[in-house]
N, C-alpha and C positions, 0 to 999 in steps of 0.2 A: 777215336776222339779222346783229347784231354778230361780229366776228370777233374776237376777243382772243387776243395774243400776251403772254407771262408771267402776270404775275400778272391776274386778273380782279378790272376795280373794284367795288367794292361798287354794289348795289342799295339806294334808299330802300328802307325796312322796309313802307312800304304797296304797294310793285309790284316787280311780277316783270321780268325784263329780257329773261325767252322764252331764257335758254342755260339750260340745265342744269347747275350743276357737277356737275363728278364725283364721283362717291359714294366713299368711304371707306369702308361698313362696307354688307355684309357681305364680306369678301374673297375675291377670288376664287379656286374652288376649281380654273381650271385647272394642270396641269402642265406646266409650261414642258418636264421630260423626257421626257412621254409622245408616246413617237413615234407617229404611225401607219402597222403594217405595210402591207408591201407586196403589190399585186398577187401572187395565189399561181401561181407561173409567171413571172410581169413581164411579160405578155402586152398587147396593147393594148386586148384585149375585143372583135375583130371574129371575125368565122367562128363556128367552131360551137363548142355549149356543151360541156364534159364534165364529167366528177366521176369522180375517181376514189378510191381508199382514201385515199391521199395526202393527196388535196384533202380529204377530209372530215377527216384529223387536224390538218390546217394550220389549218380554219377553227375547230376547237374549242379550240385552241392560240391563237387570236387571242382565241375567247370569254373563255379564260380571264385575259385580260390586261385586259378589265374589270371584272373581282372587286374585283380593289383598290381602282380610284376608286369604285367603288359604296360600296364601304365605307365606306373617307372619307366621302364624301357624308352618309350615316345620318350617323356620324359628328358631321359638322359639325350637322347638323342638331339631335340632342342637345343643341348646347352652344347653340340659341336660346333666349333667356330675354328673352323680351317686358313691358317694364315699360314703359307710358306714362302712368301715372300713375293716380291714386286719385277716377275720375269715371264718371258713368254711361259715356260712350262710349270709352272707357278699356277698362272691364270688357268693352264687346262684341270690342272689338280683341284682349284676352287668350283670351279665349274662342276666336273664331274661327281666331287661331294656334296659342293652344297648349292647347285644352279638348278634353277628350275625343273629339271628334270633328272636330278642329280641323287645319288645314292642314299642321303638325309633323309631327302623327301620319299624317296620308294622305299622305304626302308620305313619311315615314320608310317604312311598310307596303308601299307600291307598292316602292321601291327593292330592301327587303327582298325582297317578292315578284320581281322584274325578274330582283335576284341569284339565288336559288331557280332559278326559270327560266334563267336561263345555266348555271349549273354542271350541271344536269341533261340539256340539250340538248347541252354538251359530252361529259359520261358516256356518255350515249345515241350520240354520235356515234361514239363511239371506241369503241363495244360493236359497233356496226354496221362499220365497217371491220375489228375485227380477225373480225369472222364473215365477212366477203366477201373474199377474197385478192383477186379480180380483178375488174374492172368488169364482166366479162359477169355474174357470179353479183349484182352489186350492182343491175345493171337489169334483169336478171332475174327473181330474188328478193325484190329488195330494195324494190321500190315499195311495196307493201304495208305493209312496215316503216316506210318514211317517213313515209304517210300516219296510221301509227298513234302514230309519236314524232311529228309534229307535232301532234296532237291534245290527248296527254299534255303535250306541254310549253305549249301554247295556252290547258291548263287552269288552269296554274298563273301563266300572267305575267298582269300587270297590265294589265288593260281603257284601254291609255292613251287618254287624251280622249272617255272614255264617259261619261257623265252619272251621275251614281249618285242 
């Protein structure tokens, strides 16, 4: 493939020249300021695992810092307004993005859902740490609990990449 430095020459209107330019639209929703936290500890990940109250407030305190883009996201999504014009294959293009059961809305719904499921498994987490002062009570205890906030929160998130 061609390799184009500045500006890229036009293509004849009957063929493709196999680069892609770059898209302009839709823009992208990352954020250049969202940092990603760090290792809880700053450990290198070798030896053995543990969890403690700590660790469970840390990591519900990370969940909570995807609230925001999730939002956004919805968000952005809203402001799609698919207009490709006024023809039969047109209308199916509308449809499939933005009709009632249309890719906006399953797309908007899961996120919505996704969000749900964060904020809840954060709550959840931090109900569980302040009931277990110490790790022995938290593995002790606390297994049982786990497997039943996983289950509750497993109910509410979104089937990602399941067929419907």
């Amino acid at each position: 493939m061609p390799q184009y430095r500045g500006i890229r020459p036009k293509a004849a209107p009957d063929r493709w020249d196999g680069v892609a330019a770059p898209a302009t639209y839709p823009p992208t929703l990352a954020d250049p300021n969202f940092e990603v936290p760090p290792v809880f500890g700053g450990g290198s990940g070798s030896g053995a695992v543990r969890v403690d109250t700590h660790a469970l407030i840390y990591f519900a305190d990370m969940l909570d810092k995807l609230l925001e883009p999730i939002g956004k996201a919805v968000g952005e999504l809203k402001r799609v307004n698919v207009r490709p014009g006024n023809f039969a294959a047109a209308d199916r293009i509308v449809e499939r993005v933005s009709g009632p059961a249309g890719l906006k809305k399953t797309y908007s719904d899961n996120l919505i859902r996704l969000r749900d499921g964060l904020m809840l498994l954060g709550k959840r987490l931090r109900e569980l740490a302040k009931k277990y002062d110490t790790i022995e009570e938290l593995n002790g205890a606390g297994a049982t609990e786990v497997a039943a906030l996983i289950g509750e929160v497993g109910g509410v998130m979104p089937q990602l990449g399941a067929a419907k």
